[in-house]
N, C-alpha and C positions, 0 to 999 in steps of 0.2 A: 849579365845573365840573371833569369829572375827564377829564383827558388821558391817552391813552394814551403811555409813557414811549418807545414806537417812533419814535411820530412825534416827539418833541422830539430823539429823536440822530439821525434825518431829518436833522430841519431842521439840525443842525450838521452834520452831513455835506455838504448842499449846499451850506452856506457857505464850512465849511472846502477843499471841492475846487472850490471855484469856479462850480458849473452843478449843473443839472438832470443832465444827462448824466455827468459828473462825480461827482454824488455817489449816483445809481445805480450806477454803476461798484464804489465805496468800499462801498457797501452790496451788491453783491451780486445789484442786483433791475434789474429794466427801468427805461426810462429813461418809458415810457410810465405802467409803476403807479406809480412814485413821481411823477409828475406828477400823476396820479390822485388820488393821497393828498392831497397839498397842496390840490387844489381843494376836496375832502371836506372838512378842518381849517379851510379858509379859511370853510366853510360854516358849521361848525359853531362858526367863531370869531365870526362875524358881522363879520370884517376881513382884510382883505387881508395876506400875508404876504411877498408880494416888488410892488416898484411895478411896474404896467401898464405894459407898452411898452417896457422898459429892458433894454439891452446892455450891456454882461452883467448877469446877472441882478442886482439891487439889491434886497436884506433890506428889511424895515420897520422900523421901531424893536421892534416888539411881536415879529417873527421871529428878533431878534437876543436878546430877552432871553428866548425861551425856547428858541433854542438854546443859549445859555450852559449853560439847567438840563440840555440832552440831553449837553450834555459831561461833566458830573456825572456824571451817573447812568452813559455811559460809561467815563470813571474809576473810579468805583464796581464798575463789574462786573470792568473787568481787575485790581483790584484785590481783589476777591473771588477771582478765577480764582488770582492770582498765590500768597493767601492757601491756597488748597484744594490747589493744590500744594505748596507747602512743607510743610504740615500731612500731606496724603498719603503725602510722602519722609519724614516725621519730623523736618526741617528746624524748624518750629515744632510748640508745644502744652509741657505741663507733664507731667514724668516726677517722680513722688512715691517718695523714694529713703530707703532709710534703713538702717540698718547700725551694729555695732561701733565704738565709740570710736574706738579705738586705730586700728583701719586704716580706718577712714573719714580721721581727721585727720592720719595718717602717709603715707597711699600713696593713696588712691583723690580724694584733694580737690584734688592736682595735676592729676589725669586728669579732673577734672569742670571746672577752670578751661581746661586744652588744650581742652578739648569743645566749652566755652561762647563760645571765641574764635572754631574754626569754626562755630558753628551758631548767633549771637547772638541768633534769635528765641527759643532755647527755654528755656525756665523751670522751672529743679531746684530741687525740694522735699525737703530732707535734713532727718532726723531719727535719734537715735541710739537702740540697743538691744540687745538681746541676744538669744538665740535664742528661748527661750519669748513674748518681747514679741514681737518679730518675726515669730515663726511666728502670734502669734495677729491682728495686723494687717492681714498679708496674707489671713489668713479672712476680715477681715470688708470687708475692700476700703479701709482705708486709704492701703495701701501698694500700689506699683505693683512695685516689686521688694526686698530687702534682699539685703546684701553682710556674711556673716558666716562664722567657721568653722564646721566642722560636719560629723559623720561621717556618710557617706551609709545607713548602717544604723537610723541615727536619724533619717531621716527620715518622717515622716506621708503615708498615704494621696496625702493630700490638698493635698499641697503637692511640687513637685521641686526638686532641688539639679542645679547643675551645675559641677563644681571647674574653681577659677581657676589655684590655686597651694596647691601641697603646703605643708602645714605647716611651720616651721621657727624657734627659738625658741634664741636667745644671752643672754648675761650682757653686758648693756651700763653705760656708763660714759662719764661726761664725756672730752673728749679729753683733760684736765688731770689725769687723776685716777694716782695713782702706778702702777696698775697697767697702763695703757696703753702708758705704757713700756717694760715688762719682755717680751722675748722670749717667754718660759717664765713661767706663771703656776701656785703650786702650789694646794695645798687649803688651805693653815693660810694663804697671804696674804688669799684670801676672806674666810674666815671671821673678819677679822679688823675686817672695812665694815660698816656696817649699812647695811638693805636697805629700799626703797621698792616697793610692792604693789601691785600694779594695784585697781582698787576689789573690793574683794567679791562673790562670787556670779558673775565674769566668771570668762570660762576662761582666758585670762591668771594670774588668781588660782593656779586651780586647779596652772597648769603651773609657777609661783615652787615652790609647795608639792613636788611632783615631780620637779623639778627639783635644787632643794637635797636632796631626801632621797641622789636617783639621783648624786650627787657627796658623798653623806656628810656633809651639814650638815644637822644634827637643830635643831642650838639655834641660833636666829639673831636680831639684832635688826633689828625694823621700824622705821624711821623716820618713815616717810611712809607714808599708804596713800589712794587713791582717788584723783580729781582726772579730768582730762585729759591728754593726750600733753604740752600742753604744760608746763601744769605741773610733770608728772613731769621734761621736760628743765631744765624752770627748777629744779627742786629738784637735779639731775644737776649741775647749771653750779654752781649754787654748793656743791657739798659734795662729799663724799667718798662716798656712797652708790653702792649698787651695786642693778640691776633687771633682770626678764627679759623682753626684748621680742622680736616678731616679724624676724627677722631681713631680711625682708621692707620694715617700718618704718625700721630702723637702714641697712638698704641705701639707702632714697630719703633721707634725711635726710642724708646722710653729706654730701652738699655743703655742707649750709650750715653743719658742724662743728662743730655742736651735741650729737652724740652717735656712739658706734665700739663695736664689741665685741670682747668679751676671748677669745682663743686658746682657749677651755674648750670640750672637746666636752660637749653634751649630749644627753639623748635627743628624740628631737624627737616632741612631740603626736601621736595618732593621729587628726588632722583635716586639713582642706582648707579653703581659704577657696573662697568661693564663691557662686555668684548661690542665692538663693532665690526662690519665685516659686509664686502657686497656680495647680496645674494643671488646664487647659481652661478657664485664661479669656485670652482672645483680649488680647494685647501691642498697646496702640496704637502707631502706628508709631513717635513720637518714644521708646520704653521698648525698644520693638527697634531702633533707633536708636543710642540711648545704653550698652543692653548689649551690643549688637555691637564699640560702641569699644570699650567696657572690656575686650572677649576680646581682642582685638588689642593693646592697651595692656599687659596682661597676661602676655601671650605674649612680648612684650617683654621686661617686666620680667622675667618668669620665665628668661629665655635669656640675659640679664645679667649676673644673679643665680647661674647656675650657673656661667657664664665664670670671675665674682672668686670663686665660690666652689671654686673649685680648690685655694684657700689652704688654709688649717685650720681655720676658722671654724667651718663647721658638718658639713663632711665624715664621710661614715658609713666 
């Protein structure tokens, strides 16, 4: 026999306020229809649902256990409701994230654990890449956003960029490493380290290459090349190597004193880091959610960043 699910949060409703009149009230309706109801259900139950004659009103055994189910099903629905809100604010649901090594695992993976403290319903889906991967991900709907450098001239039709934070790219070094020390760092003390390379075919890569050239180091030795951030700092920790990272990176890292950079100016990359994303297709709200923190987070970091950068570090 199929019940309608009304009349079972009814019937918990008259119980739980106590009366007929009572749980009309809680429900919203006259105290006449919902007595109506009942008589109908009792008909159609072929039993009684409160005992004849009794003050205040007294359940039956068979009233009480399918009020129980109409509690459910009211749970059930504020529970639904409570769900479609969160979801609505972007509080819950799954943002599919993916981005650059280097600053996914250096600077934006603190900002996704702050995130996840405030918002603990939502569920981030990171993957790492590079622009070509990533531009073509987000074509085919993979990806919900990526976080990479990227010169806005080079961007597709069919996809927009929006910069996070300018470019900016140091010669870093263990804190132990001899040349941390020294005030004044020349050219012949460089060239004197071998050097560890970001993986190949990154633009990382590319800027080592450019770098060394624009400070007059033609010949250099590789020690290391590819890996992960952390790796590369494990490889920093125990040796004498020298690498060129996002100063960006070396700025958030700088606490846990794993890695510092060296006094050298350089020329700093003609990119931006930044959100990518294809465009005109509509951000679920937990993706504009989460890239709203990042611009804020960002903004942050950006305004930090240029405070300590007053020094000499990367100053133009």
């Amino acid at each position: 026999m199929k019940i309608d699910p009304n009349h079972l949060q009814m019937l918990a409703a008259i119980i739980d306020a106590g009366g007929l009149t009572e749980g009309a009230a809680l429900l919203n309706k006259s105290q006449p229809s919902v007595s109506r109801s009942v008589s109908m259900l009792e008909q159609r139950l072929g039993s009684r649902l409160f005992e004849k004659g009794k003050r205040p009103l007294r359940p039956t055994e068979l009233c009480r256990i399918l009020a129980a189910q109409g509690r459910v099903i009211t749970d059930a629905g504020q529970a639904a409701e409570a769900a479609v809100t969160l979801y609505s604010r972007g509080k819950a649901g799954t943002a599919r994230i993916a981005g650059t090594p280097i600053f996914m695992d250096g600077v934006v993976s603190t900002m996704m654990a702050s995130f996840q403290t405030a918002f603990p319903e939502v569920t981030i889906q990171q993957t790492y890449g590079y622009f070509p991967e990533l531009s073509e991900q987000l074509n085919v709907g993979t990806i919900d956003l990526a976080i990479c450098p990227a010169r806005p001239d080079d961007i597709p039709p069919h996809l927009t960029f929006k910069p996070i934070l300018r470019g900016r790219n140091v010669i870093a070094c263990a804190p132990t490493h001899p040349l941390a020390r020294k005030p004044a760092v020349k050219l012949e003390d460089i060239a004197a380290f071998p050097w560890i390379a970001p993986p190949a075919g990154s633009p990382l890569y590319t800027d080592l290459k450019r770098a060394l050239e624009d400070i007059g180091i033609t010949d250099f030795r590789v020690s290391f090349t590819g890996g992960s951030l952390a790796s590369i700092l494990s490889v920093l920790a125990g040796s004498n190597s020298l690498t060129v990272l996002p100063y960006s990176v070396v700025f958030t890292q700088r606490r846990a004193n794993t890695v510092t950079a060296l006094p050298v100016r350089l020329e700093h990359p003609n990119r931006e880091l930044g959100f990518l994303r294809r465009a005109k297709r509509p951000k679920r709200p937990v993706v504009a959610r989460f890239q709203s923190y990042l611009e804020t987070e960002f903004k942050v970091l950006a305004r930090r960043i240029n405070d300590h950068g007053r020094a000499d570090t990367w100053r133009r």
